[in-house]
C-alpha positions in Angstrom: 89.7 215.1 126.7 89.7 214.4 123.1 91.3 216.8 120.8 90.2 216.7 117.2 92.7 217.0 114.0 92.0 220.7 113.9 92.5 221.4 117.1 95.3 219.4 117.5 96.7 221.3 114.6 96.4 224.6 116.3 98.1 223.5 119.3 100.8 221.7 117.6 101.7 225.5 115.8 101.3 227.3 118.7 103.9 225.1 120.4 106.0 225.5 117.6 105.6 229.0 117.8 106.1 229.1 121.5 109.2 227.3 121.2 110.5 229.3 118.3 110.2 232.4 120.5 112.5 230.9 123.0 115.6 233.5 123.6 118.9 232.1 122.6 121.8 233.1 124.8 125.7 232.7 123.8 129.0 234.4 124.5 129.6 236.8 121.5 132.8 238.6 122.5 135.9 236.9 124.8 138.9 238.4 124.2 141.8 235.4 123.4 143.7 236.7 126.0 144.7 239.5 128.2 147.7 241.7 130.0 148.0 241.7 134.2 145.5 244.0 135.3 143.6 244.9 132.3 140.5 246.2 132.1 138.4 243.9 129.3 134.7 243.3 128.1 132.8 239.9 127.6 129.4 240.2 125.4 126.5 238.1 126.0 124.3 237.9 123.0 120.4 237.4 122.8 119.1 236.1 120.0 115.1 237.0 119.5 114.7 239.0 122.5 111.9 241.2 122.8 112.9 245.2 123.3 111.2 245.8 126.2 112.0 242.6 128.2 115.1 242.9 130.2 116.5 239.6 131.6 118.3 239.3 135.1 121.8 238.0 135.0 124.1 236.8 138.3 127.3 235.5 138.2 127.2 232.3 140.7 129.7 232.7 143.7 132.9 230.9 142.6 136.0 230.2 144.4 138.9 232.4 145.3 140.8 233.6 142.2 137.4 233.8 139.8 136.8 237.5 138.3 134.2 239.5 139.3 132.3 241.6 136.7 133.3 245.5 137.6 129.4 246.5 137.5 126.2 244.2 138.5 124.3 245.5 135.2 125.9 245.3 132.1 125.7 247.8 129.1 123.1 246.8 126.8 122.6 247.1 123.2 119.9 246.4 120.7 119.8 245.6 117.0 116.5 244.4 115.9 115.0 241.5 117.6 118.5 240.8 119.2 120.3 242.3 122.2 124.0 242.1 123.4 125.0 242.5 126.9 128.7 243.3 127.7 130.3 242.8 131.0 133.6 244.7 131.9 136.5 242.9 134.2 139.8 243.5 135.3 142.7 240.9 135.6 144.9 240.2 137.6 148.1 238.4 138.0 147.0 234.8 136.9 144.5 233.2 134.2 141.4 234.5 134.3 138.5 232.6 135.6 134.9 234.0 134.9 132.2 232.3 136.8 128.6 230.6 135.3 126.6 233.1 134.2 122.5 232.7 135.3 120.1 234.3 133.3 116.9 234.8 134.1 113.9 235.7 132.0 110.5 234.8 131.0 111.3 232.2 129.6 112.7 230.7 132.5 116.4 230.1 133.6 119.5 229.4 131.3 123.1 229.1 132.8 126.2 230.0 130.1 128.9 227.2 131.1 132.3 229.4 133.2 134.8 230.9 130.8 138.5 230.6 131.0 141.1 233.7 129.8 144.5 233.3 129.4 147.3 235.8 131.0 150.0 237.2 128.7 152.7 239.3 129.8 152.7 243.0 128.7 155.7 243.9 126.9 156.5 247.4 126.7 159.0 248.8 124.2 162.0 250.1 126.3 162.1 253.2 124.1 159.1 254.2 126.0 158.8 257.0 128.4 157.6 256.8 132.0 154.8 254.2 131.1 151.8 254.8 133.8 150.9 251.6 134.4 147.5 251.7 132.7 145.9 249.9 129.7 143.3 251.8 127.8 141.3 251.5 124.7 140.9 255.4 125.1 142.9 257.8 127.1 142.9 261.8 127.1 143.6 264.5 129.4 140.4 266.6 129.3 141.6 270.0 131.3 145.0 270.5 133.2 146.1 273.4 136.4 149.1 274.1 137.5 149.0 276.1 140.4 152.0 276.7 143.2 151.6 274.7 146.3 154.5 276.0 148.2 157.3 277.7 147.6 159.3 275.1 145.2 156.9 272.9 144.2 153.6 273.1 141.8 150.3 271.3 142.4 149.4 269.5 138.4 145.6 268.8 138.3 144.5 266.3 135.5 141.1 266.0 134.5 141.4 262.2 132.6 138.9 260.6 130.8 139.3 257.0 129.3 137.5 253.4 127.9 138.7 250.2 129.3 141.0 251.5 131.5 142.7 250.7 135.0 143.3 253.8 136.0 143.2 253.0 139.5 146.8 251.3 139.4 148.1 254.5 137.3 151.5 255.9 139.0 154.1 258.0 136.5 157.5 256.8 137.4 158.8 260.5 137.1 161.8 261.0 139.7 160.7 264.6 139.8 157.3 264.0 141.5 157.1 264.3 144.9 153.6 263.1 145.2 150.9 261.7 143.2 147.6 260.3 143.8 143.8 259.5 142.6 141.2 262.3 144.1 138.3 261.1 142.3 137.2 258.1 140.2 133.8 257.4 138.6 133.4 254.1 136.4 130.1 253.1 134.0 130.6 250.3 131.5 134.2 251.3 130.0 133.7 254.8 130.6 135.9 256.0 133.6 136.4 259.9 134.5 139.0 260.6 137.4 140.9 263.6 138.4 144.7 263.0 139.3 147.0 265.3 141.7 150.8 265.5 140.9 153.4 267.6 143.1 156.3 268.6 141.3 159.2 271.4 140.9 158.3 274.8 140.5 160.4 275.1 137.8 159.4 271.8 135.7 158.3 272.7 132.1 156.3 270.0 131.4 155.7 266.4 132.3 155.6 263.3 129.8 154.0 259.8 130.5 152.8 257.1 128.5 149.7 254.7 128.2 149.4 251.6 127.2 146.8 251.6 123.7 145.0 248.2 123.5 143.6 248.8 120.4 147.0 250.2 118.9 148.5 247.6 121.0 151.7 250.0 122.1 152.7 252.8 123.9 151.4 256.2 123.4 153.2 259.5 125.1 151.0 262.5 126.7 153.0 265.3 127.3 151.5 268.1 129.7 152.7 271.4 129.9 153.5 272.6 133.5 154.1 276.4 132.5 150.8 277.6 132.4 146.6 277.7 133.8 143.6 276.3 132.4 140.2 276.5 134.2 138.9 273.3 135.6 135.6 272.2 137.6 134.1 274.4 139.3 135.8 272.7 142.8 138.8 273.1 141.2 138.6 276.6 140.4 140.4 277.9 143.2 143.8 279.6 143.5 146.3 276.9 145.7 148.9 279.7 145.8 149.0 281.7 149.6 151.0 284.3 148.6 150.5 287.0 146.2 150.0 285.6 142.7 151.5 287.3 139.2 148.1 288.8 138.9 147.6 290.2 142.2 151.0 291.8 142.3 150.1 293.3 139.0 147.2 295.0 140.3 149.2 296.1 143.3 151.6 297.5 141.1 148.9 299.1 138.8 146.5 300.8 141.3 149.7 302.4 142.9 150.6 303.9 139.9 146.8 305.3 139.0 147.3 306.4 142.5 150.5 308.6 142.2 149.1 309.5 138.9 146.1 310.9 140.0 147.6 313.1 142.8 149.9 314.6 140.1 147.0 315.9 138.0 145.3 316.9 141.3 148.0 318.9 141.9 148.1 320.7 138.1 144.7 321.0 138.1 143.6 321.2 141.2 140.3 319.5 139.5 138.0 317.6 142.0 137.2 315.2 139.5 140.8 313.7 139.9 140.3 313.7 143.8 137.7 311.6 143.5 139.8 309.3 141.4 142.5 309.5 143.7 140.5 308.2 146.7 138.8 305.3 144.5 142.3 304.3 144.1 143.9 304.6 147.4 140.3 302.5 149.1 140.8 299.9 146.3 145.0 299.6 146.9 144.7 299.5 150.5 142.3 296.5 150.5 145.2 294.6 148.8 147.0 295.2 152.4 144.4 294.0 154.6 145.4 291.5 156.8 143.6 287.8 157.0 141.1 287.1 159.5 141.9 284.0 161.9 140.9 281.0 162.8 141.4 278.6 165.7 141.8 275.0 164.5 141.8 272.3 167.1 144.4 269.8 167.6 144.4 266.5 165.3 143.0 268.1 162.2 143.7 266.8 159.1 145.1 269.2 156.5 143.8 268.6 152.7 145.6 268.9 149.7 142.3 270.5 148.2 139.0 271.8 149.1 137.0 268.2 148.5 135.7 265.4 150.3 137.8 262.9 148.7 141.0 264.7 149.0 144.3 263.0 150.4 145.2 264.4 153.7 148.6 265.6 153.3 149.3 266.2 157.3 147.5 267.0 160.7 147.4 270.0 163.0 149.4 269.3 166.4 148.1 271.7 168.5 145.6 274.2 168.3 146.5 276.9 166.8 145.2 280.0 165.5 145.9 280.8 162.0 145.1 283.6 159.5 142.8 282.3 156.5 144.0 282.9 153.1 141.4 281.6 150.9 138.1 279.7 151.4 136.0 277.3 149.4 132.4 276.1 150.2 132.9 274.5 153.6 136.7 274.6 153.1 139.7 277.6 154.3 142.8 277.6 152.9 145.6 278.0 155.7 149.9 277.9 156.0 150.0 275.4 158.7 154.3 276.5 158.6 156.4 277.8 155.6 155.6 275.1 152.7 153.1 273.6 154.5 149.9 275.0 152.9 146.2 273.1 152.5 142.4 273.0 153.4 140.7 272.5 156.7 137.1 271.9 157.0 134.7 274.6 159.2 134.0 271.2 161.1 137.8 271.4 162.0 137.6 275.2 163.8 138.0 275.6 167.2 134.2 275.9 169.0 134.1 279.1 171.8 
């Protein structure tokens, strides 16, 4: 079919149009290097991409020793016409190799050619303080408890939140601490919540560890007060401590004297208003002395360090036994399994009649 010069005009712009529109795709962001183990971003950035199209990216399947991007969709941002797309991975103990990157839009397919990082070495001053092993553009401790866990240890809780960071790998090289661990760890993008369990002396004032500031590029101290109680979650919430607490004795201490005052002025004024005083007292003192109901809890069953499904099991049951409950949490009951030996069972974990 024959075109004429008008129409081949027309087709000849809207080509040029066509192929105008065509989405540009290029590495924006690769850092020059990185440290063992590091948490980093790469940015992919789209040049002319419409707002409401979002394009499909896979990394191809590489070799052993080729990163692997911590999340399959990246974070993306838009300014304009144009788009960036940033990828977070981790290092490890050689060069980093990142694998071809497929995108995918309506436009068709593009590939971005594999990257290559090189490894440095982190250097840490030697002046610093129990460095924790992690890296972090961003690193603060949101809510801390201290809260006794037997009788000459604490339980630390740490709420942390941080950007960039490996906290997976953290471990505060603290002779004091008798135990440490992750409970929780939620990542998006460089965002990354966790909540951290420490087990140290009763009578440790405070703890001090360091991070590693990628932005700052050196060391910065925390220093975490073990002397006192500050509300955290909700799960958290919960008094670790199964004997009487400083606040518990001190209502002991103080319904027994309202008691012993009250009988006095009985006695003066042999008023009935102060009788009835007296025996709101006594009823309220004597549930302080109530013993603990039991529980039967079969052989084999693991003993939390706290009442949540991703706590670390800090020994098991031997036999069944029956023992009294001291505190209980959802699904959880506090018990001392032997003197210093105090944690969670779940109500699966009770003995069935």
């Amino acid at each position: 079919m024959a075109y004429g010069p008008g129409m081949r005009l027309v087709l000849f712009i809207l080509m040029s149009i066509f192929a105008f529109a065509k989405v540009e795709y290029s590495y924006s962001y690769i850092p020059k290097k990185v440290h063992p183990y590091q948490l980093f971003p790469v940015t992919v950035f789209a040049k002319g991409l419409d707002g409401k199209e979002n394009p499909q990216f896979r990394f191809e399947k590489a070799p052993r020793g080729f990163a692997r991007a911590t999340e399959n969709r990246p974070l993306k941002e838009t300014n304009g016409e144009n788009a960036f797309f940033t990828f977070y991975f981790k290092a490890g103990t050689d060069d980093v190799r990142i694998p071809a990157l497929t995108i995918e839009d309506s436009d068709g397919k593009r590939v971005l050619e594999p990257l290559f990082i090189p490894l440095e070495g982190l250097n840490i001053d030697p002046s610093t303080k129990n460095y924790c092993n992690v890296m972090a553009s961003d690193f603060r401790v949101k809510t801390s408890q201290v809260s006794n866990f037997d009788e000459n240890s604490n339980l630390l809780y740490l709420t942390i939140e941080a950007h960039e960071a490996n906290i997976e790998d953290m471990d505060i090289p603290d002779p004091s601490i008798m135990e440490q661990g992750i409970e929780k760890l939620q990542r998006h993008h460089s965002l990354v919540n966790a909540e951290y369990y420490i087990v140290i002396p009763a009578n440790k004032k405070s703890l001090t560890f360091s991070y590693y500031d990628t932005i700052k590029r050196k060391s910065v101290p925390i220093e975490i007060s073990t002397m006192y109680k500050s509300r955290l979650v909700a799960a958290q919430d919960v008094d670790l401590n199964p004997k009487d607490s400083s606040f518990t004795k001190l209502k002991k201490y103080t319904f027994a004297a309202l008691s012993i005052f009250f009988l006095i002025m009985l006695l003066i004024k042999r008023d009935f208003f102060y009788l009835v005083l007296l025996v709101i007292t006594l009823i309220t003192l004597t549930t302080f002395f109530i013993p603990h109901r039991k529980i039967c809890v079969r052989q084999g069953s693991p003993l939390y360090i706290l009442p949540i499904s991703s706590s670390t099991i800090g020994t098991r049951i031997g036999d069944d036994i029956e023992l009294p409950v001291l505190d209980s949490y959802g699904e959880y009951y506090k018990i001392q399994y032997r003197p210093g030996v105090i944690g969670w069972i779940k109500d699966s974990d009770v003995c069935k009649d």
